[in-house]
N, C-alpha and C positions, 0 to 999 in steps of 0.2 A: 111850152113853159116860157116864162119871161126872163128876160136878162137878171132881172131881182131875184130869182127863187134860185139859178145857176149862182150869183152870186152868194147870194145867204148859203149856200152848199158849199160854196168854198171856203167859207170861214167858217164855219162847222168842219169842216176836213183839216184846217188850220188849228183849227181850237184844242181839236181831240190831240194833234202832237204826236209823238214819238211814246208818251205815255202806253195811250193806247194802242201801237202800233203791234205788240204781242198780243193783244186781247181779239177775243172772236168778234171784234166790232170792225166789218169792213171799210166803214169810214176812214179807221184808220190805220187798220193795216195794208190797206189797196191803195193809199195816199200816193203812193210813189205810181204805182204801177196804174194808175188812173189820169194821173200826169201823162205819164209816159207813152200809155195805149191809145185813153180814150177824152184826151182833154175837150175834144171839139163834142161831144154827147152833151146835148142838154137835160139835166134832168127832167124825169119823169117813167111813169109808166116801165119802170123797170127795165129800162134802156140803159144805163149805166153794168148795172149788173150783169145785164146781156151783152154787155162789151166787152165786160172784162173776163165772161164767162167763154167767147170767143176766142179769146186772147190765150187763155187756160193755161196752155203748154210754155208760155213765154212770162206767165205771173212768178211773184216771188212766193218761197212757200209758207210766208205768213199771210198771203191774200189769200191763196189755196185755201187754209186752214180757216181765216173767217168767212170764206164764203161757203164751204163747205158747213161750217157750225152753222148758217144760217138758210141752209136747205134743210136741216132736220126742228129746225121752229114751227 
């Protein structure tokens, strides 16, 4: 993936706020914990998710909970 699409994700991850950080929308409730785990992942191909799915035991549990709601989609 290119520099442009990692960036355009982080201002979508910007965008969604704090708002969404309760909601089953891992953008932004894994905002912190994607910072923190897995900032060098560039997106794509569900490598971010599989970061932070590695990561599991050390996420916050509102990442837990939207990434959880978004295995049963």
């Amino acid at each position: 993936m290119s520099k442009l699409n990692l960036a355009a994700f982080v201002v979508v991850v910007a965008i969604s706020g704090a708002a969404s950080a309760q909601s089953s929308d891992p953008r932004g409730a894994c905002k912190a914990d994607y910072d923190k785990f897995c900032a060098g992942i560039v997106p794509g191909g569900g490598k971010i998710i599989a970061c932070l799915n590695a990561k599991r035991d050390q996420l916050s549990e509102s990442c837990k909970t939207a990434l959880d709601g978004r295995k049963k989609k």
